[in-house]
N, C-alpha and C positions, 0 to 999 in steps of 0.2 A: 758404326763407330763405337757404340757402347762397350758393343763385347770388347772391341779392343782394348778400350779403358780399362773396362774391368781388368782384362788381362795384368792389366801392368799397374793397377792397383792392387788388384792378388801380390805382384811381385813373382809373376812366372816371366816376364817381361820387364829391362827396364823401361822402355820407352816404347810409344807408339810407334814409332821407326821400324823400333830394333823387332816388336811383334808382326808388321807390316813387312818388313822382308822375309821371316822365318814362312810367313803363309804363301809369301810368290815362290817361295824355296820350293814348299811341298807342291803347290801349283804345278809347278816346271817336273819335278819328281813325278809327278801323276801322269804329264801328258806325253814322259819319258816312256815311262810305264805301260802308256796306254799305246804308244808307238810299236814297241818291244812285244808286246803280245800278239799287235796286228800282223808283226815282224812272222811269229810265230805261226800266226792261222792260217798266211798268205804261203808259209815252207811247207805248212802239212799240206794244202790245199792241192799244191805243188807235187807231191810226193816226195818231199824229201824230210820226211819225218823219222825218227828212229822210233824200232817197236820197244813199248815198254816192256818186257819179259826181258828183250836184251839190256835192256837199261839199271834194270834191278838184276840181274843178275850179273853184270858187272860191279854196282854198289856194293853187293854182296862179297864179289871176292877181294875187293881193294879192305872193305871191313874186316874181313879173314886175316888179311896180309898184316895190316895196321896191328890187329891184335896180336898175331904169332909174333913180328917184330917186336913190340912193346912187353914181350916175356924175357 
């Protein structure tokens, strides 16, 4: 509970409240996060992964495009 204080004695926080939700925020963010990659491991595992060569090499020409467009 200190750090909290601290926090919102710094004045990055006004209340221990308002600091107390921002860290369930990131909490929640995290286990979003950490779902969404399992998400990820379980497709490749799967095969349905796409090859990164193709992946940058589409990057590649939407960058091209972006560019010649913006001349």
């Amino acid at each position: 509970m200190q750090f909290v204080e601290g926090l919102v004695t710094s004045g990055e926080f006004e209340s221990t409240s308002e600091a107390i939700t921002e860290g369930v925020r990131l909490l929640m963010s995290r286990q979003r996060l950490r779902a969404d990659i399992q998400k990820g491991i379980n497709e490749l595992d799967a095969g349905l992964g796409i090859d990164g060569d193709e992946v940058f090499s589409e990057l590649r020409a939407r960058a091209k495009a972006a560019v010649e467009d913006a001349s």
